[in-house]
Residue, then its C-alpha position, 0 to 999 in steps of 0.5 A: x754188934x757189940x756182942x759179936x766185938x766180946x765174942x771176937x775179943x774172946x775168941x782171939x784171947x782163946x786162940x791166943x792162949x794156946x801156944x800155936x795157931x790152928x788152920x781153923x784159928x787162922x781162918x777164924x781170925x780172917x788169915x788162910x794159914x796154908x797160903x799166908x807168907x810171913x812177908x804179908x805181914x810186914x805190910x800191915x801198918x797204918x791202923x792194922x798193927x793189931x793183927x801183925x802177931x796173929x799175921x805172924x802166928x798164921x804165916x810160913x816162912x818165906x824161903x819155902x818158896x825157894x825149895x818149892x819142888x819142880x814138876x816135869x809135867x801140869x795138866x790144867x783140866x777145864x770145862x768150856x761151858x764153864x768159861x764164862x764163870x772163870x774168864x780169867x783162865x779163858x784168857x790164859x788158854x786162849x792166849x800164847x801164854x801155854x805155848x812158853x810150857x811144852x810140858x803143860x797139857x790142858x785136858x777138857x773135862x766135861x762139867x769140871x771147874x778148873x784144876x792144876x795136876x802137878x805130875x812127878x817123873x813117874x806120871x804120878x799125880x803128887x798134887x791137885x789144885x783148885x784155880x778157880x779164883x786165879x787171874x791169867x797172871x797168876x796162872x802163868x807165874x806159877x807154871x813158871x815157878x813149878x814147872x821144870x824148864x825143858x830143853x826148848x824152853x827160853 
């Protein structure tokens, strides 16, 4: 245990170093660089000051979400078989909740786990995400966020 504690310390002190911290810095330090919000870090208090600057080396900067690009069009792809391994997108497929984005399309492909494609104006496929470890509200909260708002929409 105590050797695993030195070895952390020097690895943190390694990272530290160099000026900017890596995806694979951040990861190693217990932070996801791509999805860690600088906001995240202010909550860190009460015994975890200590990880406060390498929360803030790892963070981007919170007003990307404002410019966040709007996509026309998601396809979520699923498999039934594999509804009992992620019960949270079940529940949002079943629910009236896909029913607020006509310009979401939920595709059955057999043997996938679960996937967003965003799609531009062009029908082109501009990003793929895995949402296996999302819950119903996640779901929902990003087709709100991504997703043009059409014509018949509230």
């Amino acid at each position: 245990m105590y050797k695993i504690l030195i070895f952390s310390f020097l690895l943190v002190k390694i990272v530290f170093i160099s000026s900017e911290f890596t995806s694979q810095d951040c990861r190693e330090l217990g932070f996801i660089k791509s999805q860690l919000m600088c906001s995240s870090c202010d909550v860190l208090n009460d015994g975890l000051e200590a990880l406060k600057p390498h929360c803030l080396e790892c963070c981007q900067q919170d007003k990307v979400l404002a410019t966040e690009k709007k996509y026309p069009k998601a396809i979520l792809e699923v498999c039934t078989c594999k509804f009992g391994a992620y019960p949270q997108i079940q529940a949002f497929i079943k629910s009236d909740r896909p029913a607020k984005f006509s310009n979401l399309q939920i595709k059955y492909v057999r043997g996938l786990d679960p996937f967003i494609k965003l799609i531009d104006h062009d029908g082109n496929v501009k990003e793929t995400l895995s949402i296996n470890k999302w819950n119903t509200d996640t779901v929902e909260e990003f087709f709100e966020t991504h997703l043009e708002k059409q014509s018949n929409e509230i």
